[in-house]
NUZAVO-9362 format. One record per residue (C-alpha): residue number from 1; x, y, z; residue in one letter. Coordinates in Angstrom, 1 decimal, padded with zeros to 4 digits. Layout:
BEGIN
[site NUM, [X, Y, Z], a]
...
END
This chain:
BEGIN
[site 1, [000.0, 000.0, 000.0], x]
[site 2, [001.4, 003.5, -000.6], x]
[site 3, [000.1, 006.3, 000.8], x]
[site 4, [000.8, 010.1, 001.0], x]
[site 5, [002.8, 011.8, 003.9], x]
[site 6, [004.1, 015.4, 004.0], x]
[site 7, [007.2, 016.3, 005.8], x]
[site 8, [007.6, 019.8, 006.3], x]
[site 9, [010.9, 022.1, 007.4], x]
[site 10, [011.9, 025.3, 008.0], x]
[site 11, [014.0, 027.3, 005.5], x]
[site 12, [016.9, 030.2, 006.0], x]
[site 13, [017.4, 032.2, 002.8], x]
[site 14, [019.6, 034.8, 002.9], x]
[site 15, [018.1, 038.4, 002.5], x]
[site 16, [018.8, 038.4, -001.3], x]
[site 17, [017.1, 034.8, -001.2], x]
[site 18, [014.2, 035.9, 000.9], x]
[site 19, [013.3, 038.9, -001.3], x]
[site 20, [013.5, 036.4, -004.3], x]
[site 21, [011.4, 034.4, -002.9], x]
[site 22, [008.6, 037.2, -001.9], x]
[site 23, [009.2, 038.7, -005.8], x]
[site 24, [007.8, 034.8, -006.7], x]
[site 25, [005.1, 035.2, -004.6], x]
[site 26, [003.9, 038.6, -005.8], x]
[site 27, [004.0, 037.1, -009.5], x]
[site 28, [002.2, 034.1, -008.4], x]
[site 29, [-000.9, 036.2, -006.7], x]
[site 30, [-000.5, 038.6, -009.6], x]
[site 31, [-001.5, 035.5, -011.7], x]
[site 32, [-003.9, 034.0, -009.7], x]
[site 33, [-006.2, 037.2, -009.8], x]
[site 34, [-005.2, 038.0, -013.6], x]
[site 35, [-007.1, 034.4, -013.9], x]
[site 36, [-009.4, 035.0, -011.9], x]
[site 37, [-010.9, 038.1, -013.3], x]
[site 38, [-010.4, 036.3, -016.5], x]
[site 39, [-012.7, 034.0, -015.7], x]
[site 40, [-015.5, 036.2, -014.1], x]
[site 41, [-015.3, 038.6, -017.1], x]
[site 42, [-015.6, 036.0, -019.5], x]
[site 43, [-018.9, 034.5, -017.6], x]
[site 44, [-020.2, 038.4, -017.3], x]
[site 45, [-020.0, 039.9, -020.3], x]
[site 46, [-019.5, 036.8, -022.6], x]
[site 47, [-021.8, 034.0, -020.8], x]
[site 48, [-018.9, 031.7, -021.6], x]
[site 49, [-016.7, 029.2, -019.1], x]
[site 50, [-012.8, 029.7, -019.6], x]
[site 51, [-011.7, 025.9, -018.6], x]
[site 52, [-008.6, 024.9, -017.1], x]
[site 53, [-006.9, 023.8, -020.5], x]
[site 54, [-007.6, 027.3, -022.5], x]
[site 55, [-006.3, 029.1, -019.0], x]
[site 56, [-003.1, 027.3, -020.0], x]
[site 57, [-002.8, 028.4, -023.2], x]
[site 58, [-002.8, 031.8, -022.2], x]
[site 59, [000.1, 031.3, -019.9], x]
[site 60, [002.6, 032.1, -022.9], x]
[site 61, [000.9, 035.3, -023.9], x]
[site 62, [000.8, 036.5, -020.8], x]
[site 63, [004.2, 035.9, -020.1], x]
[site 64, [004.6, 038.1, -023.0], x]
[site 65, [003.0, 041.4, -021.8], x]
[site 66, [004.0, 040.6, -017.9], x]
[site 67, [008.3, 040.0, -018.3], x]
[site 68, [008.1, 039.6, -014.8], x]
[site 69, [006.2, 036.3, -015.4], x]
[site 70, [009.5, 034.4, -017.2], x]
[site 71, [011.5, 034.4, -013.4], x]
[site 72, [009.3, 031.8, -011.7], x]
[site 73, [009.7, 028.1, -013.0], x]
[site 74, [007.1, 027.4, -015.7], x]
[site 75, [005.3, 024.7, -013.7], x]
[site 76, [004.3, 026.9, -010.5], x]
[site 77, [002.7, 028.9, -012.9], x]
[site 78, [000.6, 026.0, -014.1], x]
[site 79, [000.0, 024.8, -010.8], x]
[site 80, [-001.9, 028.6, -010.1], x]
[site 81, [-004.1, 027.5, -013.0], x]
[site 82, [-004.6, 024.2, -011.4], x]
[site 83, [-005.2, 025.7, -008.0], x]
[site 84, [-008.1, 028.6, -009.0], x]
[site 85, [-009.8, 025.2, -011.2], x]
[site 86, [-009.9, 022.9, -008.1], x]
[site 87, [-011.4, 026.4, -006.4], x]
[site 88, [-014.4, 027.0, -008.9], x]
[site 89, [-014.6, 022.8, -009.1], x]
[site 90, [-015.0, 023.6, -005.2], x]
[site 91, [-017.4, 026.5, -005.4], x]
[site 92, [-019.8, 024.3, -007.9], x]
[site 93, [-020.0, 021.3, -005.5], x]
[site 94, [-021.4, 023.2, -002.8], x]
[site 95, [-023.8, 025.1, -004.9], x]
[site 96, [-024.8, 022.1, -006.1], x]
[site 97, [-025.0, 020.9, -002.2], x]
[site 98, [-026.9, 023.5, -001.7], x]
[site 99, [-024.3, 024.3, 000.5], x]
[site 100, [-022.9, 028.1, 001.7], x]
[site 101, [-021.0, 029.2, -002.0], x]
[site 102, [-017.8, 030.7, -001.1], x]
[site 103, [-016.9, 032.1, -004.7], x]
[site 104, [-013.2, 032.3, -005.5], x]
[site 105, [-012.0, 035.8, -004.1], x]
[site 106, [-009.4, 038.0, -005.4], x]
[site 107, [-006.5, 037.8, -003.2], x]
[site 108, [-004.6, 040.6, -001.3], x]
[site 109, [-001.1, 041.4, -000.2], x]
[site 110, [-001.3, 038.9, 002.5], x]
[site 111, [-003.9, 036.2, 001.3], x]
[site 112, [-001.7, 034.6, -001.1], x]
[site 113, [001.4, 033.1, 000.9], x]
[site 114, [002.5, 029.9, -001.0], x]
[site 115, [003.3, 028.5, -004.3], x]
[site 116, [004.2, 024.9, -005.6], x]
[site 117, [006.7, 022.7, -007.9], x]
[site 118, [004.3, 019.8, -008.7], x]
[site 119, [007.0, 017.9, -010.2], x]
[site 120, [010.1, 019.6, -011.1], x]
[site 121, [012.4, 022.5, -010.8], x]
[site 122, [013.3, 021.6, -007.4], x]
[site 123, [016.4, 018.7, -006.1], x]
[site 124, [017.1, 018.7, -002.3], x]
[site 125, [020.9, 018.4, -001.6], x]
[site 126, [021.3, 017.1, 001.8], x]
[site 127, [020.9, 020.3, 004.0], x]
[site 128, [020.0, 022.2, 001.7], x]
[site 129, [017.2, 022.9, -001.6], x]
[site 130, [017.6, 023.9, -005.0], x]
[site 131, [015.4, 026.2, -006.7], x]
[site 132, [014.7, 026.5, -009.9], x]
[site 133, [015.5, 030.8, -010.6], x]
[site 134, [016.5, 031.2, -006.8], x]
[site 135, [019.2, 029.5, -005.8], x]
[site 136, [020.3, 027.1, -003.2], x]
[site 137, [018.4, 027.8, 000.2], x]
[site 138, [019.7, 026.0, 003.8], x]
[site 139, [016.8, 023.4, 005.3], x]
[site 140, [016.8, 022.4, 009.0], x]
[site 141, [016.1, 018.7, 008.2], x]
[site 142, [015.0, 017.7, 011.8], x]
[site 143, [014.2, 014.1, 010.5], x]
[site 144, [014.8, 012.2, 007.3], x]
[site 145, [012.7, 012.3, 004.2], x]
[site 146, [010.9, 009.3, 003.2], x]
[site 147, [009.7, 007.7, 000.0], x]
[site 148, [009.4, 009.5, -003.2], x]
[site 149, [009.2, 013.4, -003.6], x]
[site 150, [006.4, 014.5, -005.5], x]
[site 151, [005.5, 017.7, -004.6], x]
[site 152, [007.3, 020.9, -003.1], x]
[site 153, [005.7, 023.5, -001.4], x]
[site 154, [007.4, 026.9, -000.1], x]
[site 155, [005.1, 028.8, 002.0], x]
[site 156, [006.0, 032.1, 004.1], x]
[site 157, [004.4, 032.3, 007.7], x]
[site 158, [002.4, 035.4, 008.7], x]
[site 159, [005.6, 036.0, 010.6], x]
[site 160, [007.6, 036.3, 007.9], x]
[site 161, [009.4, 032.7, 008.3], x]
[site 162, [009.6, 030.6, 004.9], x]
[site 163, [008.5, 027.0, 005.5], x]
[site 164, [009.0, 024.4, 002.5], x]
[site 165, [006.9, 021.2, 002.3], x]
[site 166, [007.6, 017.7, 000.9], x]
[site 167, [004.9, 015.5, -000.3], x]
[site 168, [005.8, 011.5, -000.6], x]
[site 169, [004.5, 008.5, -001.8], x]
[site 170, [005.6, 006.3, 001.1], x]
[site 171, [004.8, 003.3, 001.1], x]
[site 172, [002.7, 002.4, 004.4], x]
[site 173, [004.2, -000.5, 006.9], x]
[site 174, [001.3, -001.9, 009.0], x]
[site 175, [002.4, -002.2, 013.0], x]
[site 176, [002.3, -006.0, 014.4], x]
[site 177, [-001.3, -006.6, 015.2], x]
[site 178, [-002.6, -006.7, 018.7], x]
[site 179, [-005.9, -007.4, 020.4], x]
[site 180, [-006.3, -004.6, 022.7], x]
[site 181, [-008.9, -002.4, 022.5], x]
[site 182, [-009.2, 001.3, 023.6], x]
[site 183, [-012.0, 004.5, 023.6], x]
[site 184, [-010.9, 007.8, 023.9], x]
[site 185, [-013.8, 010.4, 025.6], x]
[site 186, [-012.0, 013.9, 024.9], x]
[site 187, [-013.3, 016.7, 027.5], x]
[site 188, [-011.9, 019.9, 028.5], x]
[site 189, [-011.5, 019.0, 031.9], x]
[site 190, [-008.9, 016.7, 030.7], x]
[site 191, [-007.9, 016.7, 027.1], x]
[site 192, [-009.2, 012.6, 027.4], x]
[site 193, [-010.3, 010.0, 029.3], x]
[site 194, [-009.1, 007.0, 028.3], x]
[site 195, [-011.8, 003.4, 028.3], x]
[site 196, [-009.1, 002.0, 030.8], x]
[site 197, [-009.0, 004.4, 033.2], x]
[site 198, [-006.0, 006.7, 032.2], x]
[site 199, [-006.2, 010.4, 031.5], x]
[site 200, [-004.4, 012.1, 029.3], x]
[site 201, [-004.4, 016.1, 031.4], x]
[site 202, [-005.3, 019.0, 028.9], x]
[site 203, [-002.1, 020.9, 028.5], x]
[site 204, [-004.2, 024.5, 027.6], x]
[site 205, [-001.6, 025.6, 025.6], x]
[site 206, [-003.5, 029.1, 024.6], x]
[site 207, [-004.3, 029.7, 028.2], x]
[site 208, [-000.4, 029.8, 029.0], x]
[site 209, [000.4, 031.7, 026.2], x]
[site 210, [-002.4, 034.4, 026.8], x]
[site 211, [-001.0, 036.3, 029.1], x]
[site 212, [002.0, 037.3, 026.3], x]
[site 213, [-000.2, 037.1, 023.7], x]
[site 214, [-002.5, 040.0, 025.3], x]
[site 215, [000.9, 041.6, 026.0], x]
[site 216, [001.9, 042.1, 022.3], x]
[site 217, [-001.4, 042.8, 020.9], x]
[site 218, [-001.9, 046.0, 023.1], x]
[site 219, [001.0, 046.8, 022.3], x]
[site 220, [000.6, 046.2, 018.1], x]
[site 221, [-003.0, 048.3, 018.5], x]
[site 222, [-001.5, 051.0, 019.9], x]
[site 223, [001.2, 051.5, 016.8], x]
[site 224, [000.1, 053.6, 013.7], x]
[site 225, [-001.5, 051.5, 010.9], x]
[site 226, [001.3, 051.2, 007.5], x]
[site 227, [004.3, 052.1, 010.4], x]
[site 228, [007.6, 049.7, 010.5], x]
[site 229, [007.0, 049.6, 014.1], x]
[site 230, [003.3, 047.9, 013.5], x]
[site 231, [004.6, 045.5, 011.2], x]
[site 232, [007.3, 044.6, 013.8], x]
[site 233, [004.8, 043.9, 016.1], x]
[site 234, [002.6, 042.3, 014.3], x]
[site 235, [005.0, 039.6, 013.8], x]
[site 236, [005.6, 039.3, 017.3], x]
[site 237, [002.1, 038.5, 017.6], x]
[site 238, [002.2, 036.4, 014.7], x]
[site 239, [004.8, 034.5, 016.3], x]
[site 240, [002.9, 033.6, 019.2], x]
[site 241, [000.4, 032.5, 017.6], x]
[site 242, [002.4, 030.1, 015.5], x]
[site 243, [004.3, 028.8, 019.1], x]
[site 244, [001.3, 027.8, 020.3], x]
[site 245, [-000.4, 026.2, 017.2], x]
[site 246, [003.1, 024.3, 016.8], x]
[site 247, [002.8, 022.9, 020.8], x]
[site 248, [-000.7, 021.6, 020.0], x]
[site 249, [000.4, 020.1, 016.6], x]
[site 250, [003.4, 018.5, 018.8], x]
[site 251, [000.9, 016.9, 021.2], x]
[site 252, [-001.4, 015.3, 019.2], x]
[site 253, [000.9, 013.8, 017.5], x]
[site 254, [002.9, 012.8, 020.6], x]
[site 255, [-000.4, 011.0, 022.1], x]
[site 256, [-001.9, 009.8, 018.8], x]
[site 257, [001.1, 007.7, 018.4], x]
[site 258, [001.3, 006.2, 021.5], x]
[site 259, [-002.4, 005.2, 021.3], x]
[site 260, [-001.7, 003.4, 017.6], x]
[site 261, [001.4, 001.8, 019.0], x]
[site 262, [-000.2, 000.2, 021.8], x]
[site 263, [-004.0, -000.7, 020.7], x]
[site 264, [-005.5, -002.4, 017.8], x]
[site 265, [-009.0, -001.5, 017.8], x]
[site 266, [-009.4, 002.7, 019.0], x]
[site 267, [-012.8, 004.2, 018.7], x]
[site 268, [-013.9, 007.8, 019.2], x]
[site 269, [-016.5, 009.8, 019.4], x]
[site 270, [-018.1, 011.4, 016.0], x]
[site 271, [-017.8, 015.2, 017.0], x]
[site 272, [-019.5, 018.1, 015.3], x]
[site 273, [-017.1, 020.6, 016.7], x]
[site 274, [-018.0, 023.4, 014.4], x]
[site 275, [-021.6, 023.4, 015.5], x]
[site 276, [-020.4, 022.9, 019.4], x]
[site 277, [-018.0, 025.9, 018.9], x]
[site 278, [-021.2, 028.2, 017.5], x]
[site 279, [-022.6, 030.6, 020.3], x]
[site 280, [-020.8, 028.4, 023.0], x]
[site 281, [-019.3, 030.0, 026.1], x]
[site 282, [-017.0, 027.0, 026.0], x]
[site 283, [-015.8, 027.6, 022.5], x]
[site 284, [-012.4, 029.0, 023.0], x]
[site 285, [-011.8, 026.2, 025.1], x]
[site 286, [-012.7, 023.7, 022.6], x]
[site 287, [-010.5, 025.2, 020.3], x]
[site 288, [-007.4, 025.1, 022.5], x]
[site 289, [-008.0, 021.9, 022.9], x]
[site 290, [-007.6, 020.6, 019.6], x]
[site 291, [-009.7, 017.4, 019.5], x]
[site 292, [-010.3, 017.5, 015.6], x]
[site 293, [-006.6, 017.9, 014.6], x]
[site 294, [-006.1, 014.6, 016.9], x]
[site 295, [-009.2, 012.5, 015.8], x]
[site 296, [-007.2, 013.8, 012.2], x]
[site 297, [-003.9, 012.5, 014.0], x]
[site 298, [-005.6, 009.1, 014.9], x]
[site 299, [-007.5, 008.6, 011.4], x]
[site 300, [-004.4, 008.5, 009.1], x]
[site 301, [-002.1, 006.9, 011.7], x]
[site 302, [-004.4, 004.0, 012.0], x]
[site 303, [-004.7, 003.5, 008.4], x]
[site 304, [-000.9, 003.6, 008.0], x]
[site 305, [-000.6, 000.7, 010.7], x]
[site 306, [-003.4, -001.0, 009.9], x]
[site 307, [-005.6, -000.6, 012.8], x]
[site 308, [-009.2, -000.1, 013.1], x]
[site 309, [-010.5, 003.1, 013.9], x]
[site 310, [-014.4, 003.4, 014.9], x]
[site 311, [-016.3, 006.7, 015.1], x]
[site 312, [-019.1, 006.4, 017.5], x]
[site 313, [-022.6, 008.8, 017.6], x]
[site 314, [-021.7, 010.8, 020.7], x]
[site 315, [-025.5, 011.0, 021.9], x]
[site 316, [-026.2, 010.1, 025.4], x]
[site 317, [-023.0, 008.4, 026.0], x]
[site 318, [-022.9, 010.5, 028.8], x]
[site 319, [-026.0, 009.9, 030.0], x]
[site 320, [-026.3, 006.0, 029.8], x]
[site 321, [-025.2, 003.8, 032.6], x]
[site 322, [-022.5, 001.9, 030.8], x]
[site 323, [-022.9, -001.2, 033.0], x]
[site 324, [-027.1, -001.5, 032.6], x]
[site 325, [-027.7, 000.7, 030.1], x]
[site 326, [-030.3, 002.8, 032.0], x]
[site 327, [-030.5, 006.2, 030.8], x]
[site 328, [-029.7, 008.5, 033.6], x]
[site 329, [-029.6, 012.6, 032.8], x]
[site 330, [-027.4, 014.9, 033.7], x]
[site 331, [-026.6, 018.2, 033.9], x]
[site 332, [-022.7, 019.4, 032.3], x]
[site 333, [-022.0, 020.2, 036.0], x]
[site 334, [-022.4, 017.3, 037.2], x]
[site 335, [-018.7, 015.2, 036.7], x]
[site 336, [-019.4, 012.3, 038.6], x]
[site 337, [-022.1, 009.4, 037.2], x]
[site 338, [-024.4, 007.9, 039.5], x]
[site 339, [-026.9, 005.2, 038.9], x]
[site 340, [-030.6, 004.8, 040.4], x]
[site 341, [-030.9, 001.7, 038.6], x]
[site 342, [-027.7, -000.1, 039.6], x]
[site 343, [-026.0, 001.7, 041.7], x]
[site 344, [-022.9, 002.0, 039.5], x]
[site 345, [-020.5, 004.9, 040.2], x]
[site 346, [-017.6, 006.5, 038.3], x]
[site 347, [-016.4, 009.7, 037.2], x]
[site 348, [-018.7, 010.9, 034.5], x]
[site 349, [-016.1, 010.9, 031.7], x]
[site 350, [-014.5, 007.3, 032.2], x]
[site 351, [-018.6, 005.7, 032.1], x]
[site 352, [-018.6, 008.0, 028.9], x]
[site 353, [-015.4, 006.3, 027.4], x]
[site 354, [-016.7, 003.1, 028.4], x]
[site 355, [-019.8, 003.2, 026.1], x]
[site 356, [-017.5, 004.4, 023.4], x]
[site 357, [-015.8, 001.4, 023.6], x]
[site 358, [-019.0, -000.4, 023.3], x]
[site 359, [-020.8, 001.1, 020.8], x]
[site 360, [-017.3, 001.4, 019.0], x]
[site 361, [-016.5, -002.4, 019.1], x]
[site 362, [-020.0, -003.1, 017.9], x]
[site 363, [-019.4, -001.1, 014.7], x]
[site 364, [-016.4, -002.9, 013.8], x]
[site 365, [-017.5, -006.0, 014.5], x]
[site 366, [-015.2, -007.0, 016.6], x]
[site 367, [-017.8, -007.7, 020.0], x]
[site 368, [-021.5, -006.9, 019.5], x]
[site 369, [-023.2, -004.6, 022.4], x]
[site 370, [-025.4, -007.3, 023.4], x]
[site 371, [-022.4, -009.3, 024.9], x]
[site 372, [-020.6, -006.7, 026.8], x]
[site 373, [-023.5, -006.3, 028.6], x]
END
């Protein structure tokens, strides 16, 4: 089986590097709005649909009358094409959906901030990358690249750092098989309770980083809008940001790969977390937390090491006595779960996780509800 994996680094151009690099950039969103308005004028005033083919065949002519065009590799330039395609190819599935549209929107100074090599005019040489028109450009290569390089994407940070990104056909290596069988409940209280009994704690990264966040961003609204200073400091807030999105990244990856080492069968609970985050006084909270980037985590894991992943309706798992099945309510407040019917007791999140595992094993197919029971 092969499968995609990205591995992404951080690059150090020089200055001269760094301002080639931004010049590409501005050509590339130059392009992606010439196209775009190409497309919306034809529609308008012509009633016609430019495809993705006759976009290409512009490219030479356009190169022509913009010089400018001619110093980014030939390919990145097809790949804007490709990009604003798979946008309107985007835009008429959820009209078609009857979904919210989201029409492809010109792009501004800083709402374009990568461009791609699909296939060539890039060769990485240990340490460092070659370019095509730019140059060679030093990598931090914190780990090895794997498989086959297919892709390479260079893509600069709202702090101004320049990040490149590999995509690789890798080709997957299933773990040894086990029989051990886990459910994850994920809270706030603790980031999850584990069917076994084990918590992982809730490290509320954004929580310990809002004190210096606050910091930098009364400092950034007090500075004059277009100033050197306000750019300066929006970077610094910028670079917070990215700290902490980088320590929750970290973490769920940390304790998504411990669970697929250790269990075969994992099940989890089926969370809408947009709607939960909508008009919720818990919502920055749930965000912190970052339980959809780890059920992510956990989803392509799993199907790397061939284990079995099962997402479980959330309803009432909370409410259900996972030991008779009786329904007993309860209000958020309450943390601890106590049975009329039975008598059971246990902290509110473990019975939770335990009718996860349940309902989650029953899925599979691995042991039907009616025997746990």
């Amino acid at each position: 089986m092969v499968t995609r994996k990205a591995f992404q680094f951080r690059l150090y151009p020089t200055k001269a590097q760094a301002k080639l690099l931004q010049a590409q950039l501005d050509e590339c969103r130059w392009l992606y709005n010439e196209l775009l308005w190409q497309r919306k004028t034809s529609y308008e005033e012509l009633d016609t649909s430019l495809s993705k083919y006759e976009q290409l065949m512009f490219l030479p002519l356009l190169k022509e009358e913009r010089p400018a065009l001619k110093r980014v590799h030939s390919q990145v330039l097809q790949n804007i094409v490709d990009r604003l395609d798979k946008s309107f190819q985007a835009f008429f599935r959820r009209c078609k959906a009857k979904e919210k549209g989201g029409f492809p929107r010109f792009r501004g100074l800083h709402r374009y901030d990568s461009f791609c090599y699909p296939q060539s005019g890039f060769t990485l040489l240990g340490k460092e990358i070659s370019l095509s028109k730019i140059g060679r450009i030093r990598v931090k290569m914190h780990r090895k690249v794997e498989g086959e390089i297919k892709t390479c994407t260079i893509k600069k940070t709202a702090s101004g750092a320049w990040d490149i990104t590999f995509s690789c056909e890798v080709k997957a290596t299933s773990l040894e098989p086990k029989t051990e069988a886990i459910a994850i409940d994920v809270g706030i209280e603790s980031f999850a309770t584990l069917s076994n009994g084990d918590k992982i704690e809730n490290p509320r990264f954004f929580k310990k980083g809002e004190k210096a966040l606050a910091k930098a961003q009364r400092k950034l609204s007090k500075l004059e809008k277009g100033t050197k200073e306000r750019r300066k400091a929006g970077k610094s807030v910028a670079k917070i940001h990215e700290r902490i999105k980088n320590q929750r990244k970290d973490f769920c990856h940390k304790q998504s790969r411990k669970i697929i080492n250790q269990y075969q069968y994992i099940c989890v609970e089926d969370l809408d977390i947009k709607n939960m985050i909508e008009g919720s006084h818990f919502a920055k909270s749930i965000v912190d937390v970052s339980w959809n980037q780890f059920r992510q985590f956990l989803t392509y894991k799993a199907a790397e090491a061939g284990r079995s992943l099962g997402l479980v309706n959330p309803a009432y798992t909370s409410q259900v006595c996972s030991r008779c099945g009786h329904l007993e309510p309860k209000k958020l407040s309450q943390r601890e779960h106590k049975c009329s019917n039975c008598g059971y007791r246990a902290h509110r999140d473990f019975n939770a996780a335990q009718n996860i595992l349940a309902l989650g094993l029953d899925g599979l197919g691995v042991i039907p509800r009616s025997l746990r029971l």
